[in-house]
N, C-alpha and C positions, 0 to 999 in steps of 0.2 A: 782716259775715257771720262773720267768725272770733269775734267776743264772741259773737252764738247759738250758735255749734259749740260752742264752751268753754261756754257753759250749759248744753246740750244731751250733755255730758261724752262728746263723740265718744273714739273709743279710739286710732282712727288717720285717717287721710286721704293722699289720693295727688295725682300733680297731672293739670291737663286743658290743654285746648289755651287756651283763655278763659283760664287765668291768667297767660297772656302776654302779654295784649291790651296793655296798659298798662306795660309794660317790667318790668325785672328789680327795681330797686330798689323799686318798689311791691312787685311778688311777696314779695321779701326783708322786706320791713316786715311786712306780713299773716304771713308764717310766723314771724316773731318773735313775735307776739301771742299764736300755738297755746299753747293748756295740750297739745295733743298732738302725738307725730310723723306727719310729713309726709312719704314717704317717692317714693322712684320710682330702680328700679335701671336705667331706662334713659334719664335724663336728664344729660349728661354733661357738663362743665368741660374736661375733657384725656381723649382714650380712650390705654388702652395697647393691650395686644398683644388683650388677653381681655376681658370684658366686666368679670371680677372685680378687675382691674388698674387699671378707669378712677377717676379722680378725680371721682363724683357729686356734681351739682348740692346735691341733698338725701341724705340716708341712703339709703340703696336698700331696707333694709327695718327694722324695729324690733320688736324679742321683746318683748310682754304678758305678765304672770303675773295669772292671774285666778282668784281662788278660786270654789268653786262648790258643792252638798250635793247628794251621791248621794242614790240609790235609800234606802240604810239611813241619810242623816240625818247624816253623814259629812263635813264640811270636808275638800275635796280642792282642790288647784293644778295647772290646766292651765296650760303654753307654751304662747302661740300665736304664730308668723310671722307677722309682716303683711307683704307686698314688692309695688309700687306699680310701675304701668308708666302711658305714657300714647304717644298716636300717633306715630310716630316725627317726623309731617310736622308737628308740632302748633307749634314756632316759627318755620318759615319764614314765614308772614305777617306777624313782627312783627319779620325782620329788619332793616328800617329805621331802627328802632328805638334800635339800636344793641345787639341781644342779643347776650348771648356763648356759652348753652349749647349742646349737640350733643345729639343722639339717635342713639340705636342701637333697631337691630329688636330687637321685641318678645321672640320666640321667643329669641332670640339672648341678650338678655339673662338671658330665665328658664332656661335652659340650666345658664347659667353661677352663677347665684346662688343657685336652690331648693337646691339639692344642699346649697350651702354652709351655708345658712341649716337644712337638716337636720342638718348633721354638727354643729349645734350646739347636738342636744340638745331642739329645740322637737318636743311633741305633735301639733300641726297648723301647717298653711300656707294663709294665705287669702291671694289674691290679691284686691289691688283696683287694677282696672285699667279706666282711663279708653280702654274700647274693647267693639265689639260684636261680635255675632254676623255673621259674614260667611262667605265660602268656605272648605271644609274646606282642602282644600292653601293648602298655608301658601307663601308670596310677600314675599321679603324685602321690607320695608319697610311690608309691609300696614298697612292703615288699624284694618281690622275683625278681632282676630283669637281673639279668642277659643275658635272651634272648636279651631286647634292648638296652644294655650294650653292645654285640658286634657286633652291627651294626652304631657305634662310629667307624669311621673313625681312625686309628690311635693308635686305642689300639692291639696288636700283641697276646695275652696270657691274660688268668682268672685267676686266682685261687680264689674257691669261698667257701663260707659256711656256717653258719647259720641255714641253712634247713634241717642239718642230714642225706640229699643223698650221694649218692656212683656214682659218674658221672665220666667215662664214666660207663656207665649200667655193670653190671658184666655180664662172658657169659654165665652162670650157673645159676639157681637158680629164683623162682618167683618174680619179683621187687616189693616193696611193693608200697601202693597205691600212695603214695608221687612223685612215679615217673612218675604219669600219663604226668606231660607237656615231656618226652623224646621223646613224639611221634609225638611230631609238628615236623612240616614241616623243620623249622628250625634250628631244633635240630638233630645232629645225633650222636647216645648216641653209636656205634660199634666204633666209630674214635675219638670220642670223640671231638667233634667242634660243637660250636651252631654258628649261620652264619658266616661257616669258620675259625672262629677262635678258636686257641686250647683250654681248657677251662677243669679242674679239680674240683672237689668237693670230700673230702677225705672222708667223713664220719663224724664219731664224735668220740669225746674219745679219739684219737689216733687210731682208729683202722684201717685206711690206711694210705698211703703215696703217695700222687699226684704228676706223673714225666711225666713233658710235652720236648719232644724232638723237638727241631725249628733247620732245616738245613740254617744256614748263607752263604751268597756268599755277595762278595766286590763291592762296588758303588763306585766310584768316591768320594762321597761325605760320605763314611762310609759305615756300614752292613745292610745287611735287609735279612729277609725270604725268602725262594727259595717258590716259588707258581708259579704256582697252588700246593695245601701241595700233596705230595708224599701220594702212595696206601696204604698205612702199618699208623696204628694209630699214630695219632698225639697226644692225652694225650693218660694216661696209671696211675691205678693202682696200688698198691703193697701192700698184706693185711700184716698188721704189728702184727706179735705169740703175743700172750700170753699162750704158754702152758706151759713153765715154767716159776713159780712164784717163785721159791727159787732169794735169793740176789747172785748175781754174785763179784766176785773181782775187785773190781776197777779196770780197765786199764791202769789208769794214776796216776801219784803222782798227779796231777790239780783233775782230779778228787777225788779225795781221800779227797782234802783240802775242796772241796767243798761239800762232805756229811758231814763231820766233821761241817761246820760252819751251816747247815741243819738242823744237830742235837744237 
């Protein structure tokens, strides 16, 4: 899985409850492999007093610099935060195991580290967080928390998962029961923003592709979001075929090299 990510030139990754399945020292192998960081500020080794205190598992978050060409054609460098959370409850099932990380609540942690990871200068903040849409009030330890995840000051973008939803709501077809919180208040599952803020949930499996479009304009002191967010959805969708299941030709000698070492 980690050589497709690295082919696939992921930017960042977070962790989920499944990557415990199999003990620590697997985990720790697979994240040596990453060409990229792996991040989650609420997966903990030692907590201190504050959540910013604790000695994490992995980095808690990792600053991207990514060029990009304006409107006028223009090479410009965004920052962006990436900061990673996953279920707080998400290794008690494989403590037998003999694990040794701790978790802290969600909220709790984003509290304590968006702020930080602002005063440090980064243009935007995406959270990617192995959790769903669930109840607006927020309940230490929650499972699903997303809703009061973006009412965190300072986080710009979700991407979320865990829960098996398909957020934003597809515009076809009866949602299954799972989707009942899309119809808070807070949520608006046609634009895809739970308080305002963009926010994806691809599904499971691979069977979507979550693409959040954010319009940048220049500050003085760097980029940020043009808001109030424009008429036209703000995440979006893209269901990913499987109708053909024949093996396709490699595309690349890189890839070639790397089904070869696969098999």
């Amino acid at each position: 899985m980690i050589a497709a990510m690295n082919h696939l030139r992921y930017d960042a990754a977070t962790l989920g409850n499944h990557d415990f399945d199999r003990g620590v020292d697997v985990l720790l192998s697979a994240i040596e492999q990453a060409d990229f960081p792996i991040v989650s500020s609420n997966t903990v080794l030692e907590k201190g007093n504050q959540p910013i205190h604790d000695s994490t598992f992995v980095p808690p978050y990792a600053i991207i610099n990514r060029a990009f060409e304006n409107n006028f054609g223009e090479q410009q460098l965004v920052r962006i935060g990436v900061i990673g959370f996953l279920p707080p409850n998400s290794i008690h099932a494989g403590a037998d195991q003999g694990l040794t990380p701790e978790t802290r609540d969600i909220i709790e942690a984003a509290k304590s580290f968006v702020p930080r990871l602002r005063a440090k200068g980064v243009d935007l903040v995406v959270a990617v967080a192995h959790t769903g849409i669930g109840a607006a009030p927020h309940t230490p330890g929650m499972e699903n928390a997303i809703v009061p995840l973006c009412e965190i000051e300072g986080i710009d973008a979700v991407i979320g998962g865990h829960s098996h939803q398909i957020f934003p709501r597809p515009e076809t077809g009866t949602p299954p029961s799972e989707h009942q919180w899309f119809d808070q208040a807070e949520v608006d599952s046609a634009r895809g923003l739970v308080n305002g803020v963009p926010v994806v949930i691809p599904g499971f499996w691979g069977s979507h592709l979550g693409v959040i479009d954010l319009e940048l304009e220049e500050h003085p002191d760097g980029w940020a979001i043009v808001t109030p967010p424009r008429a036209a959805p703000a995440s979006s969708l893209r269901e990913v075929s499987n109708e053909d299941s024949q093996a396709i030709e490699p595309v690349t000698p890189e890839f070639s090299e790397l089904l070869g070492q696969l098999h």
